[in-house]
N, C-alpha and C positions, 0 to 999 in steps of 0.2 A: 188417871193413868197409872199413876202407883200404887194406887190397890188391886187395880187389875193384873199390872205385872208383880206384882207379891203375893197377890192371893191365890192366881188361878195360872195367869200364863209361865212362870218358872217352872211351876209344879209339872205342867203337861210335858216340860223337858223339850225344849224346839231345840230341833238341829240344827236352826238357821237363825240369824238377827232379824230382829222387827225393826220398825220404824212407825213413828207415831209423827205426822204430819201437824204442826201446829203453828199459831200466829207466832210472827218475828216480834211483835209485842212484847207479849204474852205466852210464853211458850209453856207454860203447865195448863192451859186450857187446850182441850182436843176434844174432841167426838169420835166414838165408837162407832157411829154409823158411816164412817166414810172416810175415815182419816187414818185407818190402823191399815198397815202393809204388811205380809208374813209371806212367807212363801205356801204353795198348793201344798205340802206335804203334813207343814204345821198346820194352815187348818183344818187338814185332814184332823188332827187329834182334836180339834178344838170339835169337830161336826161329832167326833168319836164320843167323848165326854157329852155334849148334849144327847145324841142320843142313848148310850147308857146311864143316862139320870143323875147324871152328876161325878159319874167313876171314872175312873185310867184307871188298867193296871190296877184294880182291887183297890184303889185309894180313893174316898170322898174328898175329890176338889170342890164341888157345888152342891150343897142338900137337892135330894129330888124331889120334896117340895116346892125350891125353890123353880130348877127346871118344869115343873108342872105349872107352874105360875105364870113363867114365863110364854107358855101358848093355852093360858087356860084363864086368863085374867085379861078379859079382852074387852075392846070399844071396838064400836060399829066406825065405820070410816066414809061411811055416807057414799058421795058419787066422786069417791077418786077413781082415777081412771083407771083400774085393775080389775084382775077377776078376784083379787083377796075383796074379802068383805070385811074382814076383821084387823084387831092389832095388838099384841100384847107388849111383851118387856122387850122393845129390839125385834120382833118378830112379826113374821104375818101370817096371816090363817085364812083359809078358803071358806071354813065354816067352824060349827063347833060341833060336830059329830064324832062320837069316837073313834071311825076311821081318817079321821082329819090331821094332816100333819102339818108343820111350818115352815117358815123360811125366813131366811135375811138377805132383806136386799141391800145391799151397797150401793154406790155412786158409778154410773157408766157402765153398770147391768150386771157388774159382779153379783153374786149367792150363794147363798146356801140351802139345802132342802134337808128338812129332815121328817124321819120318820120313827118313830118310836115304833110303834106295833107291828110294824113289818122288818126292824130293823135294815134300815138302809136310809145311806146318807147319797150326798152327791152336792157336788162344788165347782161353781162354773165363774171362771176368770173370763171376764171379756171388757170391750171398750166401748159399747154403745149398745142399746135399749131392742135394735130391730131384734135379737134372738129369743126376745122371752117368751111368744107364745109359743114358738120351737120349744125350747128349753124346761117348758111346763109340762108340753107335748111328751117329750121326752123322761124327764122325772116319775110321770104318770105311768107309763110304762113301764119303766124301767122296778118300781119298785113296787112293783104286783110280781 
C-alpha cells in the first residue's frame, strides 16, 4: 500500500481521498484487487497513465516495459468462467493478438478496459456481475 501511494498514486495528483479497505487486525495488509476506493475521475488518470505506457503529463510514473508486462506476460486461466482467456500483472486479456486489449476486474463488476492501440480507456462502477456481457458489448464498440 505505501509504495503504491508514493510511487504512483501521489504522482497522478487525485483530486479526491482514497481509501484502502483493510483487516482490523492487520491493517497494512490490503489487496489491490478489490479493496482500493478512488473516486470515477481519479481513476480516470490511473486508466490514463496505463494507457499512455506509463506517462501523466510528460512524466514517467511507470516504465512502459513495465505496462507492457503487465498484459503481455500472461497465463492461460483454463475454464473460468469468462470470455478472458488469459491473465497478466492485475489484468485480463481476451487473447494475445496485437489488437488485444485488457482490463481489471474488481469485486461486484467494477473495471477497467483499456486499450493501448486505439487509445481509449473506459471505467465502469457498478454493484453486481449481470452487466458485464453488456459492458464488453459496449467496450467493443465503443473503442473502434
Amino acid at each position: 500500500r505505501k509504495y503504491f501511494e508514493s510511487r504512483i498514486w501521489q504522482k497522478i495528483k487525485p483530486r479526491s481521498k482514497a481509501a484502502w479497505l483493510s483487516p482490523v487486525k492487520n491493517p497494512e495488509i490490503t489487496s489491490g484487487a478489490n479493496t482500493f476506493y478512488a473516486s470515477l475521475r481519479d481513476f480516470g488518470k490511473l486508466a490514463m497513465l496505463f494507457m499512455n505506457g506509463g506517462k501523466l503529463d510528460d512524466e514517467v510514473i511507470i516504465s512502459e516495459s513495465w505496462i507492457d508486462k503487465m498484459h503481455g506476460d500472461l497465463v492461460d486461466v483454463g475454464a473460468y468462467p469468462s470470455d478472458f482467456k488469459k491473465y497478466g500483472y492485475q489484468t485480463w486479456v481476451k487473447d494475445s493478438s496485437a489488437d488485444s486489449w485488457f482490463a481489471g476486474l474488481g469485486w461486484q463488476g467494477q473495471r477497467f478496459y483499456i486499450d493501448r492501440k486505439n487509445k481509449s480507456a473506459m471505467i465502469i462502477f457498478a454493484l453486481d456481475y449481470s452487466h458485464i456481457k453488456d459492458s464488453d458489448a459496449l467496450w467493443n464498440r465503443f473503442r473502434k
